[in-house]
C-alpha positions in Angstrom: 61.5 -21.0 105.9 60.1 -18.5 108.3 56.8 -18.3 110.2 54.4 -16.1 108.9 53.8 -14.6 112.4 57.4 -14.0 112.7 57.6 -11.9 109.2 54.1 -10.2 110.4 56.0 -9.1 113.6 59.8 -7.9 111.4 56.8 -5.5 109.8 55.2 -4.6 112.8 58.6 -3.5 114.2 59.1 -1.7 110.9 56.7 0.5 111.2 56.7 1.3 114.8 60.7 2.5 113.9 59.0 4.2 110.9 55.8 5.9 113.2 53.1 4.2 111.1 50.5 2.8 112.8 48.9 -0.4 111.7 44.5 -0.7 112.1 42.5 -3.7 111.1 39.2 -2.9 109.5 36.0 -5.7 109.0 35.5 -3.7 106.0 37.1 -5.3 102.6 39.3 -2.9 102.0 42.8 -2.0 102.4 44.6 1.8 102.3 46.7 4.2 103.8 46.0 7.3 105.3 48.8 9.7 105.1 47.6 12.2 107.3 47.1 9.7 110.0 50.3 7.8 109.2 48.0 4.8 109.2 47.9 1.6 106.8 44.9 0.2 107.1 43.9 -3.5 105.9 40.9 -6.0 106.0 41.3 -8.6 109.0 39.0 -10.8 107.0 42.6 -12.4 104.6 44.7 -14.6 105.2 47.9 -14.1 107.3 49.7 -14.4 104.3 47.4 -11.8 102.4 47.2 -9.2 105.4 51.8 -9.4 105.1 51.4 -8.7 101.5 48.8 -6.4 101.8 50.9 -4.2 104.3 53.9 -4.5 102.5 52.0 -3.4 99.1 50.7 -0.2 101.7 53.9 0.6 103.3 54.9 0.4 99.4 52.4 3.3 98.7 53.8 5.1 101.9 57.5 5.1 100.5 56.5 5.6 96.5 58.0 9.5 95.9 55.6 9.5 92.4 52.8 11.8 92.4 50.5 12.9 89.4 48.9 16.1 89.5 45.6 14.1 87.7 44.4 10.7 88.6 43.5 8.6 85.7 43.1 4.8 85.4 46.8 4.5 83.9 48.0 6.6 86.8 46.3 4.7 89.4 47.4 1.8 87.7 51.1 3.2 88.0 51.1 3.9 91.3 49.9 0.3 92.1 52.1 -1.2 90.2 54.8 1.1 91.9 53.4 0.0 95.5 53.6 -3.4 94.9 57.1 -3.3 93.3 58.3 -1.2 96.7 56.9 -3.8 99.3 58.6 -6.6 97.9 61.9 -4.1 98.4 61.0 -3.7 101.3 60.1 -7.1 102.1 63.6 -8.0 100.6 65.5 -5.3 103.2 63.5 -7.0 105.9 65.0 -10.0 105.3 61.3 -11.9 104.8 60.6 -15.2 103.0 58.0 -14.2 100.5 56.4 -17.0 98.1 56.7 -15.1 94.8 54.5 -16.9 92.7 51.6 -16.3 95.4 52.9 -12.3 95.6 52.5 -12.0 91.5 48.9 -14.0 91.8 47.6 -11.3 94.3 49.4 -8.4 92.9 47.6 -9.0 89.8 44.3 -10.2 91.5 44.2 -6.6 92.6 45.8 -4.7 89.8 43.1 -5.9 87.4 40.4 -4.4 89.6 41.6 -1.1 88.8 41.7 -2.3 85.1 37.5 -2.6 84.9 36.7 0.7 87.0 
């Protein structure tokens, strides 16, 4: 089983190779800015959370779906999407990713969209 820090440093080098810079923010939230080629994510989670949570944003980075309207089953879509891509993306990377903790936070933060 791999070290978290060493599957935090096989994204790192990802995105360097890929020009997308990595920030940590104190606030609670986690995005990407496309203009800035930045993923941004709360420094406040666990180790654990933060790899999933950049995976989940580089997800959003790669995802070629747009919708010309945002609605909550769009948004909801595209989240999905995200998190689907970043566990492809943790797969080609080669990382060892506890799945039944990636489902738990994917839906943790897939049902906040469900209640905005």
């Amino acid at each position: 089983m791999a070290c978290i820090d060493e599957d935090l440093e096989k994204v790192r080098k990802f995105l360097d190779e890929n020009n997308i810079k990595l920030s940590f923010t104190d606030y609670d939230d986690n995005y990407i800015d496309h203009h800035q080629d930045e993923i941004v994510v709360y420094r406040g989670q666990s180790k654990k959370h933060k790899l999933f949570t950049i995976l989940h944003e580089i997800g959003h980075y790669f995802l070629e779906l747009h919708f010309d309207e945002e609605t909550k089953a769009t948004t909801i879509i595209q989240e999905v999407l995200a998190w689907d891509r970043g566990f492809d993306v943790s797969a080609a990377l080669n990382l060892d990713i506890d799945e039944d903790e990636w489902k738990k936070l994917m839906e943790s933060s897939i049902s906040k969209y469900l209640s905005y």
